[in-house]
Predicted model as a PDB file, atoms N, CA, C, CB and O in Angstrom, pLDDT in the B-factor column:
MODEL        1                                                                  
ATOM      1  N   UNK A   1      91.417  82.115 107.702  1.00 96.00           N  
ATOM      2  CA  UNK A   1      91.897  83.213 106.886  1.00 96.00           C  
ATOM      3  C   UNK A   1      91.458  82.959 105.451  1.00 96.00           C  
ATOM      4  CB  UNK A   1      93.444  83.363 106.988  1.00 96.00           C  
ATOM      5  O   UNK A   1      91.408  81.863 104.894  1.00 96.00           O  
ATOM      6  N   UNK A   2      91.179  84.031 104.992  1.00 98.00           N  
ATOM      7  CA  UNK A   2      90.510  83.777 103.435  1.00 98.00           C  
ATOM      8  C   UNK A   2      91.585  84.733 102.537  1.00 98.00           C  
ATOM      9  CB  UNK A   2      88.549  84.441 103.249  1.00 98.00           C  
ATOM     10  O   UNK A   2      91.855  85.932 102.602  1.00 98.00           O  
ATOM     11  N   UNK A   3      92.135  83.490 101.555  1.00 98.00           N  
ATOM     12  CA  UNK A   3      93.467  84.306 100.268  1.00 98.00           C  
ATOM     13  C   UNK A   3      92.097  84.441  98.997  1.00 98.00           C  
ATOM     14  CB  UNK A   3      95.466  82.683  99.467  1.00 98.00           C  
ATOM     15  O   UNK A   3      90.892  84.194  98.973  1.00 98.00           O  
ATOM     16  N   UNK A   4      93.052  84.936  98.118  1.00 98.00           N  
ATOM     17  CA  UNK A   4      93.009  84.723  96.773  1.00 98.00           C  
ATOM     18  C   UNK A   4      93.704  85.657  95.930  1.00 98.00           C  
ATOM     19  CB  UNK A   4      91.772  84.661  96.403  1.00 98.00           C  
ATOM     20  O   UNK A   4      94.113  86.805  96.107  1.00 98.00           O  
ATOM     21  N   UNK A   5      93.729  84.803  94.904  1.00 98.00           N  
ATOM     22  CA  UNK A   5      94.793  85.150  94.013  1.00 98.00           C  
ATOM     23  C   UNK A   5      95.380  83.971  92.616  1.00 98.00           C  
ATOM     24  CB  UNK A   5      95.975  85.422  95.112  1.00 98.00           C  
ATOM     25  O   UNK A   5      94.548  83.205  92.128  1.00 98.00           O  
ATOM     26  N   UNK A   6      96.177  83.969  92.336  1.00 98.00           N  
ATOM     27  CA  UNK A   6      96.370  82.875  91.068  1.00 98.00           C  
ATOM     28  C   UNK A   6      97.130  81.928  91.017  1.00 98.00           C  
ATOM     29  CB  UNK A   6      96.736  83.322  89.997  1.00 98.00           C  
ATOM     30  O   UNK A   6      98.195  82.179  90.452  1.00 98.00           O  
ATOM     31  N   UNK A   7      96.976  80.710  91.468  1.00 98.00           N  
ATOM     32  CA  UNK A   7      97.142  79.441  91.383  1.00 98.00           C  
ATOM     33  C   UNK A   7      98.888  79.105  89.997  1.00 98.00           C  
ATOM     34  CB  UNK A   7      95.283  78.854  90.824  1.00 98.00           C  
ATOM     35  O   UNK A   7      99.007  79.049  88.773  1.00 98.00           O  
ATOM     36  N   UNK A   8      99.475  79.028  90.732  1.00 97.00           N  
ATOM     37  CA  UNK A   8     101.203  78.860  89.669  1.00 97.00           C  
ATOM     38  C   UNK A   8     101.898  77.415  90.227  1.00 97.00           C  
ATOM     39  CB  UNK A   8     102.760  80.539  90.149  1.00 97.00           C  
ATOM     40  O   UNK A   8     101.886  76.816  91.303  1.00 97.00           O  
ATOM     41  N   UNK A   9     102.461  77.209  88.999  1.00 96.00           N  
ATOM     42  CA  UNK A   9     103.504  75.693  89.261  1.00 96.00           C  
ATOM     43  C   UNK A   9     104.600  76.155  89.343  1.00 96.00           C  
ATOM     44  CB  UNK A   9     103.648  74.464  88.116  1.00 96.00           C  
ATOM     45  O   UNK A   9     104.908  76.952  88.457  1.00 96.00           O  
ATOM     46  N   UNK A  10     105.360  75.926  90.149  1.00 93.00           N  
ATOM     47  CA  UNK A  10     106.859  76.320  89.826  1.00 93.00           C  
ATOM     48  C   UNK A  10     107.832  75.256  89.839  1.00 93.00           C  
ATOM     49  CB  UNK A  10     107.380  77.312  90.789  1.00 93.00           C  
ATOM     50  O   UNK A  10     107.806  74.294  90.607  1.00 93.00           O  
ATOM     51  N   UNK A  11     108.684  75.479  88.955  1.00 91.00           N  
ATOM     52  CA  UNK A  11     109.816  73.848  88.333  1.00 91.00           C  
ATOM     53  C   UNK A  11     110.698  73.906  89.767  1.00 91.00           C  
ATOM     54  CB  UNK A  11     111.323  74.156  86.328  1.00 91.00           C  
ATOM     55  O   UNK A  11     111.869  74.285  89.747  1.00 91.00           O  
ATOM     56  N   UNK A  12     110.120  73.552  90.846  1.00 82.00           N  
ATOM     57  CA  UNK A  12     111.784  73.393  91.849  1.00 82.00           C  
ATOM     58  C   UNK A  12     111.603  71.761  92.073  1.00 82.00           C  
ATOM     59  CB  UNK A  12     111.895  74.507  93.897  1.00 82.00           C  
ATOM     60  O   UNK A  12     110.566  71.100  92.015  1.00 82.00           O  
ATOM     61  N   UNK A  13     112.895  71.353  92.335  1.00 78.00           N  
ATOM     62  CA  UNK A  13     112.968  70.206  92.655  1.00 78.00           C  
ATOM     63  C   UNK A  13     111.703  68.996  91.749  1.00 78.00           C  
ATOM     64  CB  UNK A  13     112.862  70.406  94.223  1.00 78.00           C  
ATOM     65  O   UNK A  13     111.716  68.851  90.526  1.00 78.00           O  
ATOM     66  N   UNK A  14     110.750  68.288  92.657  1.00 83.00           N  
ATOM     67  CA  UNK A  14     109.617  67.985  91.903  1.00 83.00           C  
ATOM     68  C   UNK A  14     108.224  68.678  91.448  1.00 83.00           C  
ATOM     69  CB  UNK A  14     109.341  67.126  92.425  1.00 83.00           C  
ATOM     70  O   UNK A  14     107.206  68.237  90.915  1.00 83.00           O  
ATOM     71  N   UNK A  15     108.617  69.916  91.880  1.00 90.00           N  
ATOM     72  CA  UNK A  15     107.264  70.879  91.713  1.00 90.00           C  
ATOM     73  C   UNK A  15     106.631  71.121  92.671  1.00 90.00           C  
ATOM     74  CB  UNK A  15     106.277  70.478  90.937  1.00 90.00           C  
ATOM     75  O   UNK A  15     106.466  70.272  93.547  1.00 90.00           O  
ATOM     76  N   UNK A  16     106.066  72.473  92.749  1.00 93.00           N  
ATOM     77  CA  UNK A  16     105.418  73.088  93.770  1.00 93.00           C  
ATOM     78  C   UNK A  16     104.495  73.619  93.720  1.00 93.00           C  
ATOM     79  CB  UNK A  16     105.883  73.719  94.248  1.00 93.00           C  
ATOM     80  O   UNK A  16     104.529  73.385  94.928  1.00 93.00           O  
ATOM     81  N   UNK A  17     103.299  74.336  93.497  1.00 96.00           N  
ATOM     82  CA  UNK A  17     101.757  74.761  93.711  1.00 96.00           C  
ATOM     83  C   UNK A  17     102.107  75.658  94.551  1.00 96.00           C  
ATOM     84  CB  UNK A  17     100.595  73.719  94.270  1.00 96.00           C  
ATOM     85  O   UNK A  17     102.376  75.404  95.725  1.00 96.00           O  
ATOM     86  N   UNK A  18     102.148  77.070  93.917  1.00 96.00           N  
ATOM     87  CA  UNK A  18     101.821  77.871  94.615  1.00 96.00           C  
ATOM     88  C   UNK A  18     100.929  78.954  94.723  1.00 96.00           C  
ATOM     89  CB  UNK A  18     102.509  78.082  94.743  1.00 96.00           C  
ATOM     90  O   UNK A  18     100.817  79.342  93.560  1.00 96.00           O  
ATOM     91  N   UNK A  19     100.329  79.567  95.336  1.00 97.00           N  
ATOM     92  CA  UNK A  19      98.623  80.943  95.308  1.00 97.00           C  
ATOM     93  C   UNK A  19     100.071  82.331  95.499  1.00 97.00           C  
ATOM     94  CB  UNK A  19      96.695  80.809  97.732  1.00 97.00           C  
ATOM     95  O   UNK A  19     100.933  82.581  96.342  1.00 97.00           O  
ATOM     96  N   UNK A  20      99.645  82.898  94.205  1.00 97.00           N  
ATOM     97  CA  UNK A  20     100.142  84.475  93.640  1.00 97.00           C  
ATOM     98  C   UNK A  20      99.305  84.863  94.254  1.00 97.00           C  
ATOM     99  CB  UNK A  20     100.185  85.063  92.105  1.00 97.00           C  
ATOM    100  O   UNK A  20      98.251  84.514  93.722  1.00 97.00           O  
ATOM    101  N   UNK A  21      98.978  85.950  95.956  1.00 97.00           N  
ATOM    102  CA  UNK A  21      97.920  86.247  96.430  1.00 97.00           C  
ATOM    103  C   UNK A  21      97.828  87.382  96.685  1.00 97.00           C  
ATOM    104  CB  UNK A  21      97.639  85.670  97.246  1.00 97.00           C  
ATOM    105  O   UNK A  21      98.734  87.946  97.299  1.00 97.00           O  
ATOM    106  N   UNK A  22      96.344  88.251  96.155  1.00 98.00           N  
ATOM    107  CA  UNK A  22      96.276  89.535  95.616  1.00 98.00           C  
ATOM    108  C   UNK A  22      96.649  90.391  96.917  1.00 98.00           C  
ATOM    109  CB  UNK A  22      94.795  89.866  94.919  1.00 98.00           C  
ATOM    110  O   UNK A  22      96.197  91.531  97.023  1.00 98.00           O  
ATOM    111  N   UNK A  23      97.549  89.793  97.998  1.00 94.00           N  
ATOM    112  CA  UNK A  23      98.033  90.690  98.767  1.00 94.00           C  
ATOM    113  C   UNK A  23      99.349  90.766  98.599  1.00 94.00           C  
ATOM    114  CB  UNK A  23      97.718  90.520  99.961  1.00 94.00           C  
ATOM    115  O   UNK A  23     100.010  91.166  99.558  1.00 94.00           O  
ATOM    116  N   UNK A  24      99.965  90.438  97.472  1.00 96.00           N  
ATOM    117  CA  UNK A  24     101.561  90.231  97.441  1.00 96.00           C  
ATOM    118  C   UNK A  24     102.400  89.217  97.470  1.00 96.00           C  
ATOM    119  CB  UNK A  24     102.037  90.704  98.249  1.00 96.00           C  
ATOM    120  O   UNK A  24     103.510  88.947  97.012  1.00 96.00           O  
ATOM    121  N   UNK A  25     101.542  88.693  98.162  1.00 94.00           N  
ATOM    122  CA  UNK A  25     102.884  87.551  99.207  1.00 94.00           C  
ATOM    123  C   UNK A  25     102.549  85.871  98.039  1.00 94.00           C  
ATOM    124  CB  UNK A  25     102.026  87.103 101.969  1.00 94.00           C  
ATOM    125  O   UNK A  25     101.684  85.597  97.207  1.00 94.00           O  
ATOM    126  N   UNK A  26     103.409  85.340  98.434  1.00 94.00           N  
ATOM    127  CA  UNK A  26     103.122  84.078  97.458  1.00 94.00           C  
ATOM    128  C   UNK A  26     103.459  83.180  98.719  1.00 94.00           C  
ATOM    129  CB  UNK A  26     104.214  83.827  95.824  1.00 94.00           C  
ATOM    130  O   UNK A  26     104.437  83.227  99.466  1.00 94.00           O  
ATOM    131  N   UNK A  27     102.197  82.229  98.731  1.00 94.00           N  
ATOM    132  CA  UNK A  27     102.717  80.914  99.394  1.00 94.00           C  
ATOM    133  C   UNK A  27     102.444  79.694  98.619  1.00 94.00           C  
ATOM    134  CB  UNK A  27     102.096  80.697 100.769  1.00 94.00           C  
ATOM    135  O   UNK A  27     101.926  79.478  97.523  1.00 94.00           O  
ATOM    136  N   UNK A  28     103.026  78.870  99.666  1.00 93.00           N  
ATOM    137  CA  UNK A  28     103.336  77.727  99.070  1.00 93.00           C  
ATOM    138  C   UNK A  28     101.918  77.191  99.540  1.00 93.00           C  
ATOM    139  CB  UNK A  28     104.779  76.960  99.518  1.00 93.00           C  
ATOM    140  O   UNK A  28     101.565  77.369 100.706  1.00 93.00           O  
ATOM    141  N   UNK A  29     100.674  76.181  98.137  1.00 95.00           N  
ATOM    142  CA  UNK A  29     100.340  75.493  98.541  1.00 95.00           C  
ATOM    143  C   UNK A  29      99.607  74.350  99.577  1.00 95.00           C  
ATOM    144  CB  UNK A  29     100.693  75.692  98.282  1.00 95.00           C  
ATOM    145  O   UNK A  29      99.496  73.331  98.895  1.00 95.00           O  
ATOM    146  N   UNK A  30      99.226  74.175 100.529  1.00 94.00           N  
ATOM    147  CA  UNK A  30      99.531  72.945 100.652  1.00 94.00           C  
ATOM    148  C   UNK A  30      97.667  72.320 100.921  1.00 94.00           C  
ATOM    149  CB  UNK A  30     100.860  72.764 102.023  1.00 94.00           C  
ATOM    150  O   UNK A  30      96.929  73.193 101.378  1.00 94.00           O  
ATOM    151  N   UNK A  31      97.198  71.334 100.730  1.00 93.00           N  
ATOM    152  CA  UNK A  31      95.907  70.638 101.309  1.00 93.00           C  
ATOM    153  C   UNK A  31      94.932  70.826  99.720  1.00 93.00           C  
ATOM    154  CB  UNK A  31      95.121  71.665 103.033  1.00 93.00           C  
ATOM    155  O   UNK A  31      95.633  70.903  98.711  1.00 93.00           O  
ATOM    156  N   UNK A  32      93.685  70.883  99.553  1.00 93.00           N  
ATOM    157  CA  UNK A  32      93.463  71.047  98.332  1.00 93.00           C  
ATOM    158  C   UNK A  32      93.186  69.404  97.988  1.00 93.00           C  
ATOM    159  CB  UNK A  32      94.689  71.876  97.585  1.00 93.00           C  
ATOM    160  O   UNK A  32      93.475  68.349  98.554  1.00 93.00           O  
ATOM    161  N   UNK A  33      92.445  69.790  96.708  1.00 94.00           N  
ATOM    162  CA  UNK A  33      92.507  68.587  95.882  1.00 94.00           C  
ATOM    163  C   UNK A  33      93.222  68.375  94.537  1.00 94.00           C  
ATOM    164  CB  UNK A  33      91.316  68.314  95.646  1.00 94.00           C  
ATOM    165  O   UNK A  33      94.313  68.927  94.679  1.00 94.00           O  
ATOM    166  N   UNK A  34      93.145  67.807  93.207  1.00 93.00           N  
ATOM    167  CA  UNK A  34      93.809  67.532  92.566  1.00 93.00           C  
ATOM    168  C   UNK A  34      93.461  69.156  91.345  1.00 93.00           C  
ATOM    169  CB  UNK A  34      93.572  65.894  92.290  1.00 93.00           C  
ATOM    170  O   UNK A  34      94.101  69.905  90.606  1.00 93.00           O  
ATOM    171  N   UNK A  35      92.190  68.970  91.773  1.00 96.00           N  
ATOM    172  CA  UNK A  35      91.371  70.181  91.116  1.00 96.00           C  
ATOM    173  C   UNK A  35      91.881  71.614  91.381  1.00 96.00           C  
ATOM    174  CB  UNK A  35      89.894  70.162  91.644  1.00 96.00           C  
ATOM    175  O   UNK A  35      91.755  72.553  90.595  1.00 96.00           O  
ATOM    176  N   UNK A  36      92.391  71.653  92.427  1.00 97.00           N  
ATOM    177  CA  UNK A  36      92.675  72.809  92.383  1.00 97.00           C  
ATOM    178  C   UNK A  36      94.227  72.776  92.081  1.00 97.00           C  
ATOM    179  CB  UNK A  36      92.201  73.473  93.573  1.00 97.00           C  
ATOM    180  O   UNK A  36      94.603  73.684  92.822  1.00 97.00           O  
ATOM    181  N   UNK A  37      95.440  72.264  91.413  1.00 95.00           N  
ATOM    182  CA  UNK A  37      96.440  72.435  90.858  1.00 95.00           C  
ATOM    183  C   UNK A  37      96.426  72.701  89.151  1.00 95.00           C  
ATOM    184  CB  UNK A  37      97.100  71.390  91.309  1.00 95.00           C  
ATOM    185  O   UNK A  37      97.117  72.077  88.346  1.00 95.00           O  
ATOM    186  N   UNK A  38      95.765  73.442  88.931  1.00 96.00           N  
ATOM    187  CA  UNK A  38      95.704  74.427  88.111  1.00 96.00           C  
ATOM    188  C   UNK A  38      96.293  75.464  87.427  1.00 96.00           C  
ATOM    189  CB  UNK A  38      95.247  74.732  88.389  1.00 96.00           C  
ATOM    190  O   UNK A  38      95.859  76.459  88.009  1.00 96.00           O  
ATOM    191  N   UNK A  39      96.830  75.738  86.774  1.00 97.00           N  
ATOM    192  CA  UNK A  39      98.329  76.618  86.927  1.00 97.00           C  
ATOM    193  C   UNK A  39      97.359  78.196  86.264  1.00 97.00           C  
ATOM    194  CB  UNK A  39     100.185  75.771  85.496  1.00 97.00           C  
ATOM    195  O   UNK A  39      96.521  78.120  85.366  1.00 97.00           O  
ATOM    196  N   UNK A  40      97.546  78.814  86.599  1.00 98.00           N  
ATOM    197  CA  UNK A  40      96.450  80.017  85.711  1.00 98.00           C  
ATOM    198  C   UNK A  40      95.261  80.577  86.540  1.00 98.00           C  
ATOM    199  CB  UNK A  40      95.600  79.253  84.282  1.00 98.00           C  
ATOM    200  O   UNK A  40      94.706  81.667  86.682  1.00 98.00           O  
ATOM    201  N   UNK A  41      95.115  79.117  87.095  1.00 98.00           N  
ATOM    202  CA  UNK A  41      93.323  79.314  87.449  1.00 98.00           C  
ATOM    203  C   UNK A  41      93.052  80.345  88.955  1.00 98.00           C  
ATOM    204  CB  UNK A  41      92.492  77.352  87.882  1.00 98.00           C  
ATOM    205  O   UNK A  41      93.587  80.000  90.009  1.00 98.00           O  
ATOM    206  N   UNK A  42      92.252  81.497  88.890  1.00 98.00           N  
ATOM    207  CA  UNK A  42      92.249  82.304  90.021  1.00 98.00           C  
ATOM    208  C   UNK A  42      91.259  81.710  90.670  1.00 98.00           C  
ATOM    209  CB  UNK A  42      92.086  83.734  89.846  1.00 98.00           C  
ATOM    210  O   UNK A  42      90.252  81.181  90.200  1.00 98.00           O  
ATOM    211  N   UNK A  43      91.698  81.856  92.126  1.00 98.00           N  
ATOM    212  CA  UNK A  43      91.007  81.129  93.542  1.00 98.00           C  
ATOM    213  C   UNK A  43      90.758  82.046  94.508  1.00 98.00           C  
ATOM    214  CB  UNK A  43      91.915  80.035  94.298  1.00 98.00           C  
ATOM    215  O   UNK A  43      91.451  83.063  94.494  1.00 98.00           O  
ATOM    216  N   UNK A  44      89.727  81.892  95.547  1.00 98.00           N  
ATOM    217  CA  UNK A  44      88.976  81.904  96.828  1.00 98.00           C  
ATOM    218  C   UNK A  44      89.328  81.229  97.140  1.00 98.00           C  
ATOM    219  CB  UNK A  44      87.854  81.877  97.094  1.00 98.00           C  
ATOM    220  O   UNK A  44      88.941  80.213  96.563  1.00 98.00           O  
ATOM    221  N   UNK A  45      90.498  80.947  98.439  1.00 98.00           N  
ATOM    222  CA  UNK A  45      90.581  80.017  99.305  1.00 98.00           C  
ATOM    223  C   UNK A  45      90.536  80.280 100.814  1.00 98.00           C  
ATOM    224  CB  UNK A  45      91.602  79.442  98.992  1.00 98.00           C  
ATOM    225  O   UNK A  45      91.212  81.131 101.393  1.00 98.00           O  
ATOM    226  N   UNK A  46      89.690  79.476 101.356  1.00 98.00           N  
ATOM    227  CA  UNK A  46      89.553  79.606 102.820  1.00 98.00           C  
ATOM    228  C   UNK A  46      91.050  78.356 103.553  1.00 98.00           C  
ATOM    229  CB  UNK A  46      87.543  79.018 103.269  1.00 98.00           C  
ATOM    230  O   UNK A  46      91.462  77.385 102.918  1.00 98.00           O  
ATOM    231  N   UNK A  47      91.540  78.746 104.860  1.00 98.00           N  
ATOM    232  CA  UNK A  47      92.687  78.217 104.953  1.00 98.00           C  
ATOM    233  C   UNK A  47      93.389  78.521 106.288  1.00 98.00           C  
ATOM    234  CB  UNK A  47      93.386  78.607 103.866  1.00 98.00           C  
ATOM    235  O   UNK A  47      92.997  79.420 107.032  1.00 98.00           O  
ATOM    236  N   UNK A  48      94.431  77.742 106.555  1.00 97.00           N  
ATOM    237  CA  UNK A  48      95.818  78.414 107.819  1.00 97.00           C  
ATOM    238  C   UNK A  48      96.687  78.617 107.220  1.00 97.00           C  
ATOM    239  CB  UNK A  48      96.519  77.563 109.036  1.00 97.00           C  
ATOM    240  O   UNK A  48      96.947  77.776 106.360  1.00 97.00           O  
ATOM    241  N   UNK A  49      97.615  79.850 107.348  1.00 94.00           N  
ATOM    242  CA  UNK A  49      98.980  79.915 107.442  1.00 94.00           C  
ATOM    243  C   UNK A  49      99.900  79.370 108.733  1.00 94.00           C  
ATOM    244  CB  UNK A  49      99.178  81.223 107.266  1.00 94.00           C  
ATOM    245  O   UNK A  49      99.903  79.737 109.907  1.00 94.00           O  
ATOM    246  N   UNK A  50     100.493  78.589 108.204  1.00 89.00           N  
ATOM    247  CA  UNK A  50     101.497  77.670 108.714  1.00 89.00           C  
ATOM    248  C   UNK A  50     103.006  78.450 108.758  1.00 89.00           C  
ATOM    249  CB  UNK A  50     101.506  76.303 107.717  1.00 89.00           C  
ATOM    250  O   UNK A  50     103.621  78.169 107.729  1.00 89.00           O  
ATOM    251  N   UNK A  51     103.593  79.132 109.436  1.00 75.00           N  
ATOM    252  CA  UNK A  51     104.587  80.670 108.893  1.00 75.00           C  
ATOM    253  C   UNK A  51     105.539  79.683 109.514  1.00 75.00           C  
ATOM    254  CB  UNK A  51     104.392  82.737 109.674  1.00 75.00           C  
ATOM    255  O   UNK A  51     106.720  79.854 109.214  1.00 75.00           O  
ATOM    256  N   UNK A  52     105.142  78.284 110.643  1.00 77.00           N  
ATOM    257  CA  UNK A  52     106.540  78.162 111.150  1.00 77.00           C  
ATOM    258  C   UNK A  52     107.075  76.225 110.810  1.00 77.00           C  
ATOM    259  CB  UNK A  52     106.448  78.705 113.161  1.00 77.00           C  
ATOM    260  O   UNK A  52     107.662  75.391 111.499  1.00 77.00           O  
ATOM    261  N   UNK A  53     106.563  76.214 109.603  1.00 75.00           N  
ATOM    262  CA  UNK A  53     106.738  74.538 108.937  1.00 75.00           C  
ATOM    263  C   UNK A  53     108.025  74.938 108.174  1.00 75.00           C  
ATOM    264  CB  UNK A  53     105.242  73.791 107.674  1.00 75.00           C  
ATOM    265  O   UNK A  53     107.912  76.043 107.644  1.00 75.00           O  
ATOM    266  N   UNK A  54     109.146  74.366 107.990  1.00 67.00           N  
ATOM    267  CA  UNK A  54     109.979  74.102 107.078  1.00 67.00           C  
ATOM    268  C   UNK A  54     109.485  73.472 105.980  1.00 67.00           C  
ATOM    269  CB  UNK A  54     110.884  73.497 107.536  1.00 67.00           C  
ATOM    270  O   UNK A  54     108.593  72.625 106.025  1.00 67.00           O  
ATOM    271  N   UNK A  55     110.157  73.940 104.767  1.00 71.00           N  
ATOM    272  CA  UNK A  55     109.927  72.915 103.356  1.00 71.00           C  
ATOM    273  C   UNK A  55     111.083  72.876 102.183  1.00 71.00           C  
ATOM    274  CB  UNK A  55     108.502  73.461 102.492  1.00 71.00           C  
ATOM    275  O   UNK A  55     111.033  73.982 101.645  1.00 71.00           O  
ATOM    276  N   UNK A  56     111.734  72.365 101.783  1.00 69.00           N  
ATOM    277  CA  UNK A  56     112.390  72.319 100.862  1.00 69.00           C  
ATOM    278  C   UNK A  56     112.499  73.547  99.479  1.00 69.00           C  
ATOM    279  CB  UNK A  56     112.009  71.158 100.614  1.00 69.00           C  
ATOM    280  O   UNK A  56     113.505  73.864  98.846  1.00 69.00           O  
ATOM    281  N   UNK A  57     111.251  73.990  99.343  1.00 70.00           N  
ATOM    282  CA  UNK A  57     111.240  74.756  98.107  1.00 70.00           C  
ATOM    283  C   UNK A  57     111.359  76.057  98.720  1.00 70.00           C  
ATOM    284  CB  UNK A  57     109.959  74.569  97.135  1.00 70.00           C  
ATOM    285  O   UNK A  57     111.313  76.693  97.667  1.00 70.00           O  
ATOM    286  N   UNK A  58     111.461  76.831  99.496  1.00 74.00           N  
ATOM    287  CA  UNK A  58     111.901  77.773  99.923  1.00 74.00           C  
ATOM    288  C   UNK A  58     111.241  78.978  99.502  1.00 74.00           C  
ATOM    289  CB  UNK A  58     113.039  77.712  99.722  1.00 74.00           C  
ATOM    290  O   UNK A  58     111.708  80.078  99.204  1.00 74.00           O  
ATOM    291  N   UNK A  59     109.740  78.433  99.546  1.00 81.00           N  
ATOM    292  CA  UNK A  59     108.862  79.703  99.336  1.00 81.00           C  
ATOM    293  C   UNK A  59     107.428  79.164 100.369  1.00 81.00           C  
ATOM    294  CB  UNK A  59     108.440  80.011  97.321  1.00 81.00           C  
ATOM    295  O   UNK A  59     106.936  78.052 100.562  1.00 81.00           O  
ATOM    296  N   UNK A  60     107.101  80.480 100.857  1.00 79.00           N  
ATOM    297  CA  UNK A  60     106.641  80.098 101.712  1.00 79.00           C  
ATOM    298  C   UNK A  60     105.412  82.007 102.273  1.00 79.00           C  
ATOM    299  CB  UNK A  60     108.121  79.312 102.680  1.00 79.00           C  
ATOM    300  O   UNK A  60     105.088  83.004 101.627  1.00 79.00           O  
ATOM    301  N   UNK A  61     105.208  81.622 103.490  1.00 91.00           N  
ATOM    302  CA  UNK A  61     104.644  81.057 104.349  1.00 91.00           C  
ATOM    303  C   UNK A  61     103.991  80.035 103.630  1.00 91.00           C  
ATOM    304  CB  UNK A  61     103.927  81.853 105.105  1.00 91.00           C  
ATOM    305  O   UNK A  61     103.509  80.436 102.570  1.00 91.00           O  
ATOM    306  N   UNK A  62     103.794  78.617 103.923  1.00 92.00           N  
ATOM    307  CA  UNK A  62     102.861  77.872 103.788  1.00 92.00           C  
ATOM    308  C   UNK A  62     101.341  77.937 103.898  1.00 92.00           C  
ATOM    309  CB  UNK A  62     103.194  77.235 104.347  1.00 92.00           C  
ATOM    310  O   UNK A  62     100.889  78.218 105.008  1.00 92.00           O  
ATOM    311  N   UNK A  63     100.609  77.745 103.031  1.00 95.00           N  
ATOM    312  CA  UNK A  63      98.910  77.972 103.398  1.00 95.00           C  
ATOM    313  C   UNK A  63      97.982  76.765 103.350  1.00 95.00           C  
ATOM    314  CB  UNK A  63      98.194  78.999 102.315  1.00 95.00           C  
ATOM    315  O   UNK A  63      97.936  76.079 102.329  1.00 95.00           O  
ATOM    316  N   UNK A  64      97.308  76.508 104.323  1.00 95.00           N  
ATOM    317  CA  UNK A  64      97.064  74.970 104.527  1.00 95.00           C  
ATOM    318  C   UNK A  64      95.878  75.192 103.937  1.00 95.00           C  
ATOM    319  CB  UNK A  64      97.064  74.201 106.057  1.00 95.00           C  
ATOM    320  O   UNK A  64      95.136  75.985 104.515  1.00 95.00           O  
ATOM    321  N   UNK A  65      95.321  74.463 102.454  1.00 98.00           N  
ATOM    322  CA  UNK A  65      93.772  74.854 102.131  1.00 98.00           C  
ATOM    323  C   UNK A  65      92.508  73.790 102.796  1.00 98.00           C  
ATOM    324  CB  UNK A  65      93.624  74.813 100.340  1.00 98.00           C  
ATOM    325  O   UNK A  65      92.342  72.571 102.822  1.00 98.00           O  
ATOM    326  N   UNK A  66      91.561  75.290 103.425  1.00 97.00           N  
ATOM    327  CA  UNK A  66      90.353  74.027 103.871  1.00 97.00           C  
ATOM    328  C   UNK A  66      89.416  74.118 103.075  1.00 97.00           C  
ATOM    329  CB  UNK A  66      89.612  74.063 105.308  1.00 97.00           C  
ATOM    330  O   UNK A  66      88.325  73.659 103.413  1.00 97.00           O  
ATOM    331  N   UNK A  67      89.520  74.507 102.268  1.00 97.00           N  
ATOM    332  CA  UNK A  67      88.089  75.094 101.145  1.00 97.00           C  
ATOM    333  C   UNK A  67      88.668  75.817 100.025  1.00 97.00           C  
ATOM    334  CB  UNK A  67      86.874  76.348 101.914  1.00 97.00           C  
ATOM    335  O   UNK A  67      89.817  76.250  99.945  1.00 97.00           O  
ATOM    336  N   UNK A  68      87.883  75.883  99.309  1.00 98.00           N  
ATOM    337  CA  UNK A  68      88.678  76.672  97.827  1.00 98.00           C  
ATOM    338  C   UNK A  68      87.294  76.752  96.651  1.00 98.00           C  
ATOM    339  CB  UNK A  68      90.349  75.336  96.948  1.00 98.00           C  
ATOM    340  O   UNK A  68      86.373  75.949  96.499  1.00 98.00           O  
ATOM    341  N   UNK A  69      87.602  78.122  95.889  1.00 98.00           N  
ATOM    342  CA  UNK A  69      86.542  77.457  94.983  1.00 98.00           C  
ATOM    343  C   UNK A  69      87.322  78.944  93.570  1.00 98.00           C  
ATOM    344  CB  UNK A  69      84.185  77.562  95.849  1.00 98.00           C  
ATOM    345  O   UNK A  69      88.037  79.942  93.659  1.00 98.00           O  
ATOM    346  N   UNK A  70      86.731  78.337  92.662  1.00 98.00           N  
ATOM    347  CA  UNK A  70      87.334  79.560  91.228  1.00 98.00           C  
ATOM    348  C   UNK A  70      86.520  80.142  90.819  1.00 98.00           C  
ATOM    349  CB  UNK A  70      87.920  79.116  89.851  1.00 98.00           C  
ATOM    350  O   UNK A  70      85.349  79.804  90.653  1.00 98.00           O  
ATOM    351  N   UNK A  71      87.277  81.588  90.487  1.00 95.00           N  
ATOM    352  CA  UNK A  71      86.396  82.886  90.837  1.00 95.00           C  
ATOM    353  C   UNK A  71      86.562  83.161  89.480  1.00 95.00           C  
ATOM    354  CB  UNK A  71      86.888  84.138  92.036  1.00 95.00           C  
ATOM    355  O   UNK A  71      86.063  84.173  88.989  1.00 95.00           O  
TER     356      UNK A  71                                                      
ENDMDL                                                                          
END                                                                             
């Protein structure tokens, strides 16, 4: 599945990485490198949604990144 959209930190607990994605929905994060925690920075990411992982920060679907690059 291919997102994109804008790369945000959000203050929960120890912090979270999440893609603002130009379809609405916000997920959480997850796979990536250090490079892409970026707070601002808009992304192309190729990826899985993970809809049935639990996580603490309570935003979600989860998006597992296999690729990524800034647009």
């Amino acid at each position: 599945m291919k997102l994109s959209g804008i790369v945000g930190f959000r203050d929960l607990e120890t912090g979270i990485w999440v893609l603002e994605a130009d379809d609405g929905k916000t997920y959480l994060l997850a796979g990536g490198d250090r490079k892409l925690k970026k707070s601002g920075a808009r992304i192309e990411a190729e990826g899985e949604v993970d809809a049935d992982s639990a996580t603490f920060a309570m935003v979600g679907p989860r998006f597992v990144v296999k690729s990524y690059r800034f647009t």
